[in-house]
mmCIF file of the N, C-alpha and C atoms, coordinates in Angstrom:
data_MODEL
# 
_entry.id   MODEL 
# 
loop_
_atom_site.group_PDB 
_atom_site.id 
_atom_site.type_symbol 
_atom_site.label_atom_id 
_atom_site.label_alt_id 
_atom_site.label_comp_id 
_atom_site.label_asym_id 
_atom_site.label_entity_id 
_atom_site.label_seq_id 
_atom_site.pdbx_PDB_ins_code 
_atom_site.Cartn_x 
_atom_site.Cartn_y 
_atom_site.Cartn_z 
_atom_site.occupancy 
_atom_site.B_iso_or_equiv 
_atom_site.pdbx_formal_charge 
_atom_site.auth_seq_id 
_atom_site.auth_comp_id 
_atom_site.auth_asym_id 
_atom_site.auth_atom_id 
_atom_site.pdbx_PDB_model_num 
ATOM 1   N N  . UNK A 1 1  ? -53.279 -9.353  -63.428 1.00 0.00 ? 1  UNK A N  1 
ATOM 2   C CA . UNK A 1 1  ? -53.957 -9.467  -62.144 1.00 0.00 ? 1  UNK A CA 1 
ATOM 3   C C  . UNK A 1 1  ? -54.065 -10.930 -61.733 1.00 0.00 ? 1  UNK A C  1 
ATOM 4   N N  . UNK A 1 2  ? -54.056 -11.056 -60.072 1.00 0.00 ? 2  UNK A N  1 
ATOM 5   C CA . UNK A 1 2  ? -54.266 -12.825 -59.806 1.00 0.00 ? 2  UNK A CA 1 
ATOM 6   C C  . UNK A 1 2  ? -55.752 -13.067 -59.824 1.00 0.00 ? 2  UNK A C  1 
ATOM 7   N N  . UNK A 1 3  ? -56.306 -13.600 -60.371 1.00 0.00 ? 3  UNK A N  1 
ATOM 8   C CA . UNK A 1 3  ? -57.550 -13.913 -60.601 1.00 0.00 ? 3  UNK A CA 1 
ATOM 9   C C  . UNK A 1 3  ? -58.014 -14.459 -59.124 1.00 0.00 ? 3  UNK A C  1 
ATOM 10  N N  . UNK A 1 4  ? -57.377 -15.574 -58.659 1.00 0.00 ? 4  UNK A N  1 
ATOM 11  C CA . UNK A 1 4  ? -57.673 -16.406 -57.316 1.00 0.00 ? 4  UNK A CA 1 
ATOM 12  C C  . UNK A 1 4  ? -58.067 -15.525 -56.415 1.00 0.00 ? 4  UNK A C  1 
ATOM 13  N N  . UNK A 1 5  ? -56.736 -14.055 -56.410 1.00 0.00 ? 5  UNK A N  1 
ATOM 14  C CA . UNK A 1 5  ? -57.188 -13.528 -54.844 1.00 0.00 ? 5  UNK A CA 1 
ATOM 15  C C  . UNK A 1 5  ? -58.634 -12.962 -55.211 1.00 0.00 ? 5  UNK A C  1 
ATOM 16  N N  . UNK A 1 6  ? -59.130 -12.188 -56.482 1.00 0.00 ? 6  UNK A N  1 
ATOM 17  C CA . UNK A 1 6  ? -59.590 -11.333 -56.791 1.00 0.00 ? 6  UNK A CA 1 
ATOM 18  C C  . UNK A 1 6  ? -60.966 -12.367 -56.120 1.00 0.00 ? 6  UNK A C  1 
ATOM 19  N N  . UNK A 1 7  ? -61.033 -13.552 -56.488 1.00 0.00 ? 7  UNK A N  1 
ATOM 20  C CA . UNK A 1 7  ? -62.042 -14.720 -56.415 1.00 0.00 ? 7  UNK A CA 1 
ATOM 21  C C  . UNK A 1 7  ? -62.184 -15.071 -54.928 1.00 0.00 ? 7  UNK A C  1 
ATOM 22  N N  . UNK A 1 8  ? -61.310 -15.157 -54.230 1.00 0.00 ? 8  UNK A N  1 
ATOM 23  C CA . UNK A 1 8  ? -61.276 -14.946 -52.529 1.00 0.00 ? 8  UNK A CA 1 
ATOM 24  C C  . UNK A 1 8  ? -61.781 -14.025 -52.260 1.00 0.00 ? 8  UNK A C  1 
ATOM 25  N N  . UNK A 1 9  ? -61.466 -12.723 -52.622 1.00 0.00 ? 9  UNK A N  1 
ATOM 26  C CA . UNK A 1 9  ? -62.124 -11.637 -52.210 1.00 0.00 ? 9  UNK A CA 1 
ATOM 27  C C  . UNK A 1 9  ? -64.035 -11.294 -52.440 1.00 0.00 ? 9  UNK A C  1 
ATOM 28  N N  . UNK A 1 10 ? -63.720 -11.429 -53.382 1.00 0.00 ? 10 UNK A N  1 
ATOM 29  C CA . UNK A 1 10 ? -65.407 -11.455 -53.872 1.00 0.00 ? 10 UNK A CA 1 
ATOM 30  C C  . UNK A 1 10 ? -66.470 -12.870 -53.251 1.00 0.00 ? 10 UNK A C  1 
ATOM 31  N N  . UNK A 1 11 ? -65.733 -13.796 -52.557 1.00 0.00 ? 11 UNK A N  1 
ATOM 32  C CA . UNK A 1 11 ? -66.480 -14.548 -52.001 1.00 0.00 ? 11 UNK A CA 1 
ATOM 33  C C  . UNK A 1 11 ? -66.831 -14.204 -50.648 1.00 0.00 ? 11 UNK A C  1 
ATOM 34  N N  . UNK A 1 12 ? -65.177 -13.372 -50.180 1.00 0.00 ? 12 UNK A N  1 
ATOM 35  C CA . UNK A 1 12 ? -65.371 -13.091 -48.632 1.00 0.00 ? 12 UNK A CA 1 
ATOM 36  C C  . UNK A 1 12 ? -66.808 -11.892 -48.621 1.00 0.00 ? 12 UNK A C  1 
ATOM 37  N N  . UNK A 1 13 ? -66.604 -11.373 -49.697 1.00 0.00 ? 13 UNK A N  1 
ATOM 38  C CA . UNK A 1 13 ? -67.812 -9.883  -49.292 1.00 0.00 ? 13 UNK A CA 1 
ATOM 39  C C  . UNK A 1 13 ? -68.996 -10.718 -49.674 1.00 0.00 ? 13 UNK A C  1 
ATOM 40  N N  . UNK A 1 14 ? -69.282 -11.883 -50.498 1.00 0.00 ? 14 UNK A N  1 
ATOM 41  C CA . UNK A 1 14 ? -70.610 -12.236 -50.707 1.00 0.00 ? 14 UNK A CA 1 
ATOM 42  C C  . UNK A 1 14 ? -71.197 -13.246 -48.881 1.00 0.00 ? 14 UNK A C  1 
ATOM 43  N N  . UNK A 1 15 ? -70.067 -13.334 -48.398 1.00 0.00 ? 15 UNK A N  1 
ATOM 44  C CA . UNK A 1 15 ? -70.119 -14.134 -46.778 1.00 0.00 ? 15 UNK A CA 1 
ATOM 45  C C  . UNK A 1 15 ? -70.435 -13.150 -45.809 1.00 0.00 ? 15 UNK A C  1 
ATOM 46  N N  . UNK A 1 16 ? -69.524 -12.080 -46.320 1.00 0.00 ? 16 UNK A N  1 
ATOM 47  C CA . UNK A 1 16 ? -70.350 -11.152 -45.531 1.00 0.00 ? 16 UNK A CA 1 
ATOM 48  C C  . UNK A 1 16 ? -71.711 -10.702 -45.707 1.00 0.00 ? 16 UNK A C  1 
ATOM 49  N N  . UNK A 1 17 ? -71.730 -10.582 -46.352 1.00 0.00 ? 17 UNK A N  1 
ATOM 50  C CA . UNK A 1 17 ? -73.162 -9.709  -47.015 1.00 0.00 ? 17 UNK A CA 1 
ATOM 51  C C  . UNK A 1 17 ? -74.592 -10.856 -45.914 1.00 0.00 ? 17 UNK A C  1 
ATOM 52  N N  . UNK A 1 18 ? -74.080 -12.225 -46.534 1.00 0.00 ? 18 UNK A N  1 
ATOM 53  C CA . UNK A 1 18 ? -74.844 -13.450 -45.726 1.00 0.00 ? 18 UNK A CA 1 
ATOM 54  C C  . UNK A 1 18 ? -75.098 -13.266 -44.454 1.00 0.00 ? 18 UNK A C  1 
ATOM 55  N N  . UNK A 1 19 ? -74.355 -12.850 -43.924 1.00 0.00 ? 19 UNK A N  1 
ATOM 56  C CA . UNK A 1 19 ? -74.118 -12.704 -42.391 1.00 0.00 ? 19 UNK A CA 1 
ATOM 57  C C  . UNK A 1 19 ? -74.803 -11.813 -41.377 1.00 0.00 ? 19 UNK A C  1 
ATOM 58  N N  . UNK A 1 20 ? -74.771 -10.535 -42.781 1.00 0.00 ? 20 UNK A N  1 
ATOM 59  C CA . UNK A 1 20 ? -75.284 -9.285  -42.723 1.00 0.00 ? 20 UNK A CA 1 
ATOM 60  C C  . UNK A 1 20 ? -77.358 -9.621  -42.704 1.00 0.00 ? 20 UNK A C  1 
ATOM 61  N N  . UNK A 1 21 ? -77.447 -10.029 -43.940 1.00 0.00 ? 21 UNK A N  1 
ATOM 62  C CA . UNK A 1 21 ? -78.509 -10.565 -43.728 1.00 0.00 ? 21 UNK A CA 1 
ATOM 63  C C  . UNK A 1 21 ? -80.012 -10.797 -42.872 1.00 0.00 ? 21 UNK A C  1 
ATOM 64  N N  . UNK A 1 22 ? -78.397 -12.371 -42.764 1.00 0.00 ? 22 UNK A N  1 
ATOM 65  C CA . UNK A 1 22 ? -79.302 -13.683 -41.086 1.00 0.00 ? 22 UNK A CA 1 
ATOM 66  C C  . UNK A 1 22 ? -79.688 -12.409 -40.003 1.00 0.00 ? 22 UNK A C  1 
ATOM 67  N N  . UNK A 1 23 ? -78.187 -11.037 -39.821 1.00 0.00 ? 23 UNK A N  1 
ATOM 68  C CA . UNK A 1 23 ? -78.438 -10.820 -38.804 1.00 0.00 ? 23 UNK A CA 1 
ATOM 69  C C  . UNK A 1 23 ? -79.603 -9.624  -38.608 1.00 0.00 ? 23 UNK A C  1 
ATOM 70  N N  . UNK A 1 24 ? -79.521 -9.510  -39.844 1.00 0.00 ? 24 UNK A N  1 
ATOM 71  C CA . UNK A 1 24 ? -81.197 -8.487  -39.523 1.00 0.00 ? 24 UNK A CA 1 
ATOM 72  C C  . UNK A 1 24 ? -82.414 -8.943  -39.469 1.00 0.00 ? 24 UNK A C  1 
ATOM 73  N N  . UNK A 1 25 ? -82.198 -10.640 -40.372 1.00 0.00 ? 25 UNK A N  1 
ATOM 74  C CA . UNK A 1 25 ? -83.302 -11.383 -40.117 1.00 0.00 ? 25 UNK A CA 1 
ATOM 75  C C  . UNK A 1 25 ? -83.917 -11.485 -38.814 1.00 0.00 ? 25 UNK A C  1 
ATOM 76  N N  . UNK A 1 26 ? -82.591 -12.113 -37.873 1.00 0.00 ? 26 UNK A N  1 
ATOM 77  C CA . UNK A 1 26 ? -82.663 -12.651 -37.008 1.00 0.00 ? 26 UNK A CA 1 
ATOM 78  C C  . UNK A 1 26 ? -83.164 -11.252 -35.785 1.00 0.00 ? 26 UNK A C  1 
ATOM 79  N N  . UNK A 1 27 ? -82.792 -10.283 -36.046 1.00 0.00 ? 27 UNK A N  1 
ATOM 80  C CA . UNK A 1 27 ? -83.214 -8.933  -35.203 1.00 0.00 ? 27 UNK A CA 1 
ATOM 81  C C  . UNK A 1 27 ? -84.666 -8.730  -35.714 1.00 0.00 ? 27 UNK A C  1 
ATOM 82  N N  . UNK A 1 28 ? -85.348 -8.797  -36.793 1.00 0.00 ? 28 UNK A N  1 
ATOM 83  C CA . UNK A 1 28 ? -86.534 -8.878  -37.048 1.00 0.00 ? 28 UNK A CA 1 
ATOM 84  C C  . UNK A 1 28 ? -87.476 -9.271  -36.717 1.00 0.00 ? 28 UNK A C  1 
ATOM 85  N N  . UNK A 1 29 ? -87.177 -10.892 -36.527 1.00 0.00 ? 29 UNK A N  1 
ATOM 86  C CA . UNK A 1 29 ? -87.769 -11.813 -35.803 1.00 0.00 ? 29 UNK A CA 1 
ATOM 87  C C  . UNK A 1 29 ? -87.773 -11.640 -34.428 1.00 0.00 ? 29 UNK A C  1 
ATOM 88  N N  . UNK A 1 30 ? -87.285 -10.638 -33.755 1.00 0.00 ? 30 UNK A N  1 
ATOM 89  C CA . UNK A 1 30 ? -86.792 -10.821 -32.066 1.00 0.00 ? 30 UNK A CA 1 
ATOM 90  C C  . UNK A 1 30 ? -88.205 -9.542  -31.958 1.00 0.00 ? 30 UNK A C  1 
ATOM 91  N N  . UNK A 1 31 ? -87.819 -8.725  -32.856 1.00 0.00 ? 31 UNK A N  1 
ATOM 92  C CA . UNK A 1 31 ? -88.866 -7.222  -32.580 1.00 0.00 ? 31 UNK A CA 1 
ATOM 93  C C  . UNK A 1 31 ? -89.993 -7.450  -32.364 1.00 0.00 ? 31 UNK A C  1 
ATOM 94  N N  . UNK A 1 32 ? -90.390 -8.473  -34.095 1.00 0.00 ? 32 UNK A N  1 
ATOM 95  C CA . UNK A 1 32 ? -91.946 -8.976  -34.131 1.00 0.00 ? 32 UNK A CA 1 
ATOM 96  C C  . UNK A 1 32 ? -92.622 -9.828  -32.526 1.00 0.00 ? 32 UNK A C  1 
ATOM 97  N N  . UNK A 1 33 ? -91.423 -10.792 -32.316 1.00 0.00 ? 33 UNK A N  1 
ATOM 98  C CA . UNK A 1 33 ? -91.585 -11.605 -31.040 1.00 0.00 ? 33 UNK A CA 1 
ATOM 99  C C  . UNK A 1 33 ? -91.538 -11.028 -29.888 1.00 0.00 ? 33 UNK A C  1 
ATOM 100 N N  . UNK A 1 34 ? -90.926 -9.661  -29.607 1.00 0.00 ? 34 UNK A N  1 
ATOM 101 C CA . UNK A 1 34 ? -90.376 -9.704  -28.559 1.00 0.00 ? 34 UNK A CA 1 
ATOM 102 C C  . UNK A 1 34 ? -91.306 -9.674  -26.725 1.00 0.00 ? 34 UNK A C  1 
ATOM 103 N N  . UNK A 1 35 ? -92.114 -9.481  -27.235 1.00 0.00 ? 35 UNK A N  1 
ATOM 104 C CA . UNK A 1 35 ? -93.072 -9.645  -26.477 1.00 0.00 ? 35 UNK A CA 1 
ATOM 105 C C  . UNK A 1 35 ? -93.447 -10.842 -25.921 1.00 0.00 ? 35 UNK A C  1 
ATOM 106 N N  . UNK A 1 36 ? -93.836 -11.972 -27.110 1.00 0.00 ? 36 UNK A N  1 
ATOM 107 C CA . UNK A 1 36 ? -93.843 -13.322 -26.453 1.00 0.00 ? 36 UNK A CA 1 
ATOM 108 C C  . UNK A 1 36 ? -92.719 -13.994 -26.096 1.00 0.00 ? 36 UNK A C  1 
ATOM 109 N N  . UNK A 1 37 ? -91.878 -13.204 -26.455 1.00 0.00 ? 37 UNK A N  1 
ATOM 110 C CA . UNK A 1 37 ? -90.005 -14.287 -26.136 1.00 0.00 ? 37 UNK A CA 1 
ATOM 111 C C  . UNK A 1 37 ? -89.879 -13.899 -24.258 1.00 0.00 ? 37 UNK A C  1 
ATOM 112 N N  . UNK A 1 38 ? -90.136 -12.347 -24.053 1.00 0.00 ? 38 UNK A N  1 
ATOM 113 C CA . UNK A 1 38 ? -90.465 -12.123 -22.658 1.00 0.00 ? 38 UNK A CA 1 
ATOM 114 C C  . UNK A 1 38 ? -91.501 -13.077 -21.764 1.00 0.00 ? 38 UNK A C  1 
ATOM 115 N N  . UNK A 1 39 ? -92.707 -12.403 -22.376 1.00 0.00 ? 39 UNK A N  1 
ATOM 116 C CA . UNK A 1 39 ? -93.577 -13.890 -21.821 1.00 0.00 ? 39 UNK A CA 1 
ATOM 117 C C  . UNK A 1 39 ? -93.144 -15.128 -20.846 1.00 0.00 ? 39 UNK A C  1 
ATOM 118 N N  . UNK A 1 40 ? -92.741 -15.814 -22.584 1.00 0.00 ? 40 UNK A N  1 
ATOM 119 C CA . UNK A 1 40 ? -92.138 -17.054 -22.342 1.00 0.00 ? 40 UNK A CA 1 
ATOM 120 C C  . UNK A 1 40 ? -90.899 -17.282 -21.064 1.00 0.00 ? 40 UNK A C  1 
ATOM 121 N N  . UNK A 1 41 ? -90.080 -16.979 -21.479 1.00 0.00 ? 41 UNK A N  1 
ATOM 122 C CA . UNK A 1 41 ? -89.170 -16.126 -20.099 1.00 0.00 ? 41 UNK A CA 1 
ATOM 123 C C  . UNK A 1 41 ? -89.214 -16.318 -19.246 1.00 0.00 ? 41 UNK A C  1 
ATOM 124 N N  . UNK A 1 42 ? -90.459 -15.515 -18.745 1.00 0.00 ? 42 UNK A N  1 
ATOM 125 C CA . UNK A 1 42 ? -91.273 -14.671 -17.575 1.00 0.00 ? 42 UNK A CA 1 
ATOM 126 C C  . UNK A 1 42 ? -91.911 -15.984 -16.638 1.00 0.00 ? 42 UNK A C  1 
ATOM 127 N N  . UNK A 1 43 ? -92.232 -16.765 -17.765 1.00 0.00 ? 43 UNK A N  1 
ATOM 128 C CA . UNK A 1 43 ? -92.808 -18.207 -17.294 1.00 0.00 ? 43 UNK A CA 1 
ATOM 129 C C  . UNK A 1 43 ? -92.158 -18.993 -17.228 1.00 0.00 ? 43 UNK A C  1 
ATOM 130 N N  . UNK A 1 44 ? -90.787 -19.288 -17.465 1.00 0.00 ? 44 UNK A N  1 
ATOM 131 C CA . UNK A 1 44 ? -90.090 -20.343 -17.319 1.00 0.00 ? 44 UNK A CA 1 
ATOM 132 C C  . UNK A 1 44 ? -89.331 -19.597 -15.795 1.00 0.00 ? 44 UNK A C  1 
ATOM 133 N N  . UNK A 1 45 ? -88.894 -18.295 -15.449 1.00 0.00 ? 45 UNK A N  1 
ATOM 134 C CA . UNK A 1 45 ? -88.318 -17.777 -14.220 1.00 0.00 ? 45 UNK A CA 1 
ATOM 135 C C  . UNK A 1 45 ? -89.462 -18.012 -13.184 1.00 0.00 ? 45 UNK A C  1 
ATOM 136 N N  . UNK A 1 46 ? -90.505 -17.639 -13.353 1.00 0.00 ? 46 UNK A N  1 
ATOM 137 C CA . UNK A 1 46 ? -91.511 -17.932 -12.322 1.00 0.00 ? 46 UNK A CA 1 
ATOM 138 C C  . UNK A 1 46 ? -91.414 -19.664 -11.573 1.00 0.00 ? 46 UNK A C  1 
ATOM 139 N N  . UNK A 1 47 ? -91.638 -20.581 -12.942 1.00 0.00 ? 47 UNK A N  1 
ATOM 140 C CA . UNK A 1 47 ? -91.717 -21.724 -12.484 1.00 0.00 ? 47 UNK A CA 1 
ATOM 141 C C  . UNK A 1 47 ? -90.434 -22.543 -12.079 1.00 0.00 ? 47 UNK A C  1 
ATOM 142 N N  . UNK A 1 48 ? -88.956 -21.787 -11.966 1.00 0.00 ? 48 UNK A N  1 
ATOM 143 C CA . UNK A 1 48 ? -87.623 -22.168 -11.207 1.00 0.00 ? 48 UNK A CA 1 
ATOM 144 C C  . UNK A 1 48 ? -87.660 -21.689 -10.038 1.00 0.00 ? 48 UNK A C  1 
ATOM 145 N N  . UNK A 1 49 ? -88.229 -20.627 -10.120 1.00 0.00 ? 49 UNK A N  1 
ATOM 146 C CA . UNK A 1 49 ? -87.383 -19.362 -9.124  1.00 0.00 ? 49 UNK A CA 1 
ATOM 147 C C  . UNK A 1 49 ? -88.881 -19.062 -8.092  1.00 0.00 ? 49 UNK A C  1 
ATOM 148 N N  . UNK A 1 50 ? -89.362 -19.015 -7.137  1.00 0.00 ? 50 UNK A N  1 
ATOM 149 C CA . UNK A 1 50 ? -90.475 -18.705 -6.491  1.00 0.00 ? 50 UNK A CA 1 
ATOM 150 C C  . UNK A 1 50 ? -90.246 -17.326 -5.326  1.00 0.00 ? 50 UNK A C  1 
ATOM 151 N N  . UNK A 1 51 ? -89.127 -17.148 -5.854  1.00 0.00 ? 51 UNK A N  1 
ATOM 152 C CA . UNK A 1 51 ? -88.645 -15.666 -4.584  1.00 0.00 ? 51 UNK A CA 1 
ATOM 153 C C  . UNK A 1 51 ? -88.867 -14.183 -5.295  1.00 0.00 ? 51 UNK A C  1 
ATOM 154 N N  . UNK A 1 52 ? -88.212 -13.960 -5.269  1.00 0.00 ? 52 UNK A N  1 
ATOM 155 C CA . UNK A 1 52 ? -88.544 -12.149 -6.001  1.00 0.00 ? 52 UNK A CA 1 
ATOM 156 C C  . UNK A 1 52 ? -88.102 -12.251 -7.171  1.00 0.00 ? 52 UNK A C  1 
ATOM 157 N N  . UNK A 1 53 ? -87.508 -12.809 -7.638  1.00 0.00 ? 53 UNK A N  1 
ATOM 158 C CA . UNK A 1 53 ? -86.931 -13.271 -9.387  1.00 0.00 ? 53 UNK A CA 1 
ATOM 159 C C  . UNK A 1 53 ? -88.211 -13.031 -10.038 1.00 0.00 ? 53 UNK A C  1 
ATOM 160 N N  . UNK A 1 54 ? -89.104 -14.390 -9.563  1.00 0.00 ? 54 UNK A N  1 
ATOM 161 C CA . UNK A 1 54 ? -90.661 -14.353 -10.253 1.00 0.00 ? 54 UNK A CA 1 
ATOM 162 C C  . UNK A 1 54 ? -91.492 -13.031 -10.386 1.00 0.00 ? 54 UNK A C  1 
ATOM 163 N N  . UNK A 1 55 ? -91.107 -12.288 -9.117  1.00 0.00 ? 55 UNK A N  1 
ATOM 164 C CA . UNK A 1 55 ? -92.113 -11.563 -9.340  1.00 0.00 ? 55 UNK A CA 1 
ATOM 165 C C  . UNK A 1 55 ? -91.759 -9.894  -9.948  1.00 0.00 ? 55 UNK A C  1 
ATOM 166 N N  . UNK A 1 56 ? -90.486 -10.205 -9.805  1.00 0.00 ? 56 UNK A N  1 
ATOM 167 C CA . UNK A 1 56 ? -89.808 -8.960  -11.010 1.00 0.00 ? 56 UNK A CA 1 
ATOM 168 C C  . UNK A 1 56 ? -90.355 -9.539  -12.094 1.00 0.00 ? 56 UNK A C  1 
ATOM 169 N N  . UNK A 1 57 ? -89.821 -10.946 -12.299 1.00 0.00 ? 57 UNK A N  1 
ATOM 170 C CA . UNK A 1 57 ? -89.678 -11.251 -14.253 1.00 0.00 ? 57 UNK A CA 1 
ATOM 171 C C  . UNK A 1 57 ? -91.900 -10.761 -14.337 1.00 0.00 ? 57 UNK A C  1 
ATOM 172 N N  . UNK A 1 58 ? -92.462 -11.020 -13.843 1.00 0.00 ? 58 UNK A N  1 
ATOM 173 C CA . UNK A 1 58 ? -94.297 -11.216 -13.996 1.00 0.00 ? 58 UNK A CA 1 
ATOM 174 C C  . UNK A 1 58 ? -94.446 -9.496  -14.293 1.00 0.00 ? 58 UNK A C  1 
ATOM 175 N N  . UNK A 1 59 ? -93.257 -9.002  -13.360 1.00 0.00 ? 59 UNK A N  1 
ATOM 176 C CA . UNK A 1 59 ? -93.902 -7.440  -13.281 1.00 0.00 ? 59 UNK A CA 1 
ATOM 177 C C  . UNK A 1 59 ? -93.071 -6.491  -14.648 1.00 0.00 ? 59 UNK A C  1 
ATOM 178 N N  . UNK A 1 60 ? -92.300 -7.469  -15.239 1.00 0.00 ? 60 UNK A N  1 
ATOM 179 C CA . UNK A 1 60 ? -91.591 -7.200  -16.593 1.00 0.00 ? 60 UNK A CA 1 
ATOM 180 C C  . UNK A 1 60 ? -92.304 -7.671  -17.324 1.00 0.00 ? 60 UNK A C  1 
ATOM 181 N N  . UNK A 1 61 ? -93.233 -8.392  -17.218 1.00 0.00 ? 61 UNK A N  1 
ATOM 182 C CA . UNK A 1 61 ? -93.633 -8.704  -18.570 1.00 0.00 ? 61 UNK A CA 1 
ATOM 183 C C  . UNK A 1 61 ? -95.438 -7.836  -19.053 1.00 0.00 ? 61 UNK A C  1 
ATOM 184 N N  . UNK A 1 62 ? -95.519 -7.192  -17.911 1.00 0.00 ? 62 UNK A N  1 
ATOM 185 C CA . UNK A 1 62 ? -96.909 -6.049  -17.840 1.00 0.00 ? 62 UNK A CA 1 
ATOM 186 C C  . UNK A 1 62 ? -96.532 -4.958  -18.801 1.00 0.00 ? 62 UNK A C  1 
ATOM 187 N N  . UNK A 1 63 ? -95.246 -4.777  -18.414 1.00 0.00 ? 63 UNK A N  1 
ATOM 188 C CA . UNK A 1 63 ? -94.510 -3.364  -19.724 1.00 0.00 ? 63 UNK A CA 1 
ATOM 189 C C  . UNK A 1 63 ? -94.393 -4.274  -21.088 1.00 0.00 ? 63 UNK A C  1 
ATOM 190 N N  . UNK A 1 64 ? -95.002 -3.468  -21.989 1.00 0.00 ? 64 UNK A N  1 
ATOM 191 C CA . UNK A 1 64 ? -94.566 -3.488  -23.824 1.00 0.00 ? 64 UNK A CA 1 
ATOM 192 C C  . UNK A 1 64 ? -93.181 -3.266  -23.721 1.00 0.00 ? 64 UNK A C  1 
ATOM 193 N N  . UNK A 1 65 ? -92.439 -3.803  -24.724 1.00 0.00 ? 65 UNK A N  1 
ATOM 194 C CA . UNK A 1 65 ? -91.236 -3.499  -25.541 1.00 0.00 ? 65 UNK A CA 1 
ATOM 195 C C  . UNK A 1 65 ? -90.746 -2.276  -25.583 1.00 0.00 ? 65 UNK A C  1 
ATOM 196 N N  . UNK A 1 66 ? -91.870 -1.608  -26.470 1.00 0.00 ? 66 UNK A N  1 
ATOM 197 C CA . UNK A 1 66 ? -91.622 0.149   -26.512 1.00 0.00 ? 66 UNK A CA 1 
ATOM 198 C C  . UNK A 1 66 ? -91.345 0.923   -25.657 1.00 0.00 ? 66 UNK A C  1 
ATOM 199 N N  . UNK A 1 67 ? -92.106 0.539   -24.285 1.00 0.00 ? 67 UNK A N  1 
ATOM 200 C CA . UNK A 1 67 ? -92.267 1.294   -23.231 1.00 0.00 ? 67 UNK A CA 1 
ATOM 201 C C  . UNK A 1 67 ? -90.946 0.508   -22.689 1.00 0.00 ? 67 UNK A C  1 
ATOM 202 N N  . UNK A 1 68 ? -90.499 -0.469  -22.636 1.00 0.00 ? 68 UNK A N  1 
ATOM 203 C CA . UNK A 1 68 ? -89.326 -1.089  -22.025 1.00 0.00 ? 68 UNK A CA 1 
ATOM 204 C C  . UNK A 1 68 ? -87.836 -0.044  -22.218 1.00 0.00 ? 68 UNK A C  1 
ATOM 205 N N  . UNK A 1 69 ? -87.556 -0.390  -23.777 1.00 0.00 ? 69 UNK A N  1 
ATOM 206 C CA . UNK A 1 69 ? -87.156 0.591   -24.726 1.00 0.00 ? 69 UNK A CA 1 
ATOM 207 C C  . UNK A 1 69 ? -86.608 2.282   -24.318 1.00 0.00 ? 69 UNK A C  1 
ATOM 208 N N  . UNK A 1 70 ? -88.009 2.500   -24.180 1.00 0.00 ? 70 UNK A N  1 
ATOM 209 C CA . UNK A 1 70 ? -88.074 3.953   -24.138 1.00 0.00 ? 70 UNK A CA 1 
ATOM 210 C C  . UNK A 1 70 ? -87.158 4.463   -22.684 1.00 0.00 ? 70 UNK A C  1 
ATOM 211 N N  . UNK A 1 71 ? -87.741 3.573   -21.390 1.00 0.00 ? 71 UNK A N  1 
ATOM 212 C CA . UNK A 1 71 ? -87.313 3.392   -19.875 1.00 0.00 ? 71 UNK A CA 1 
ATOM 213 C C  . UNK A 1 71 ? -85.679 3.168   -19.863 1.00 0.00 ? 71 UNK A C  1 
ATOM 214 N N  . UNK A 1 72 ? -85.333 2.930   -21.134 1.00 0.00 ? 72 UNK A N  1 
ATOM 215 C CA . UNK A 1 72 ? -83.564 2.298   -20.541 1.00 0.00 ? 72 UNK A CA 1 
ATOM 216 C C  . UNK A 1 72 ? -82.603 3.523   -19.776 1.00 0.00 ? 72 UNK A C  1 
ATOM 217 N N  . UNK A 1 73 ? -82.980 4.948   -20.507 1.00 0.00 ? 73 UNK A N  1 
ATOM 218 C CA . UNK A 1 73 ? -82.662 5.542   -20.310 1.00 0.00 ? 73 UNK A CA 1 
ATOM 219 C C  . UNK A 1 73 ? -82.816 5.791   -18.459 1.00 0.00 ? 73 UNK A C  1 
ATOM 220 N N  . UNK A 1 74 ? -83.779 6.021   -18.070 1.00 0.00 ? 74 UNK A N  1 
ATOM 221 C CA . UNK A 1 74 ? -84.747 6.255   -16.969 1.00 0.00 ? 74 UNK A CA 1 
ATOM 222 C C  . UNK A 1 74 ? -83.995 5.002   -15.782 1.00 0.00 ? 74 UNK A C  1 
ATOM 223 N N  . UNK A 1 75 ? -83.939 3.872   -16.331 1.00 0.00 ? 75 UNK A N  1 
ATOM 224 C CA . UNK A 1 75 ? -83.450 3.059   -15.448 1.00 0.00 ? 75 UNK A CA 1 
ATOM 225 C C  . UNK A 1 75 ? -81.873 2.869   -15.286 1.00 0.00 ? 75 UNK A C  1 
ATOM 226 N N  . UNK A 1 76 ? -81.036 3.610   -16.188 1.00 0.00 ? 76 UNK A N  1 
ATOM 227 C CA . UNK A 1 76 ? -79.796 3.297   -15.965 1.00 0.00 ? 76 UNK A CA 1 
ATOM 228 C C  . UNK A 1 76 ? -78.967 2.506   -16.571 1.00 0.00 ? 76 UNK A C  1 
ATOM 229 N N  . UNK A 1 77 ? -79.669 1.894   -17.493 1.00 0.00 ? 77 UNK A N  1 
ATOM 230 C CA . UNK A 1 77 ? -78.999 1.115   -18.418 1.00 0.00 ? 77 UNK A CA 1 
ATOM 231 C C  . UNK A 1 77 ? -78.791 1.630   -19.911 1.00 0.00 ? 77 UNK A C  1 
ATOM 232 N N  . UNK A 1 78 ? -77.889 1.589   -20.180 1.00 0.00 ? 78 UNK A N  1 
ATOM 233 C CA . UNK A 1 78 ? -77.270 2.695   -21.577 1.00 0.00 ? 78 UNK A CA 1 
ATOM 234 C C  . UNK A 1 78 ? -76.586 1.803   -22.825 1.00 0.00 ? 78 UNK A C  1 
# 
């Protein structure tokens, strides 16, 4: 057997695995947040934008996540 590829290989799945990870980390962190990441958002569109932008993003940020979530269906987005 070639040892090298066998050693390429087993590094590529330990890179993956890494990747795999960050990216649930990183989805974890969005769930716990996701509420204040809207917020935040919500307040940075308000203070660019002073036309109806603002007052969609203000009237998005009254709905929870869950309830956001739950609506995708309802609103058309799939």
């Amino acid at each position: 057997m070639n040892k090298s590829r066998d050693k390429r290989g087993q590094a590529m799945v330990e890179y993956i695995i890494i990747v795999v990870l960050v990216a649930l980390a990183a989805l974890a962190v969005f769930a716990v947040f996701s509420d204040t990441i809207r917020a935040k958002l919500s307040g940075a569109v308000t203070e660019m934008d002073s036309g109806t932008h603002a007052s969609d993003a203000q009237a998005a940020v009254a709905k929870k996540s869950q309830d956001v979530l739950k609506d995708l269906d309802k609103d058309g987005l799939k």
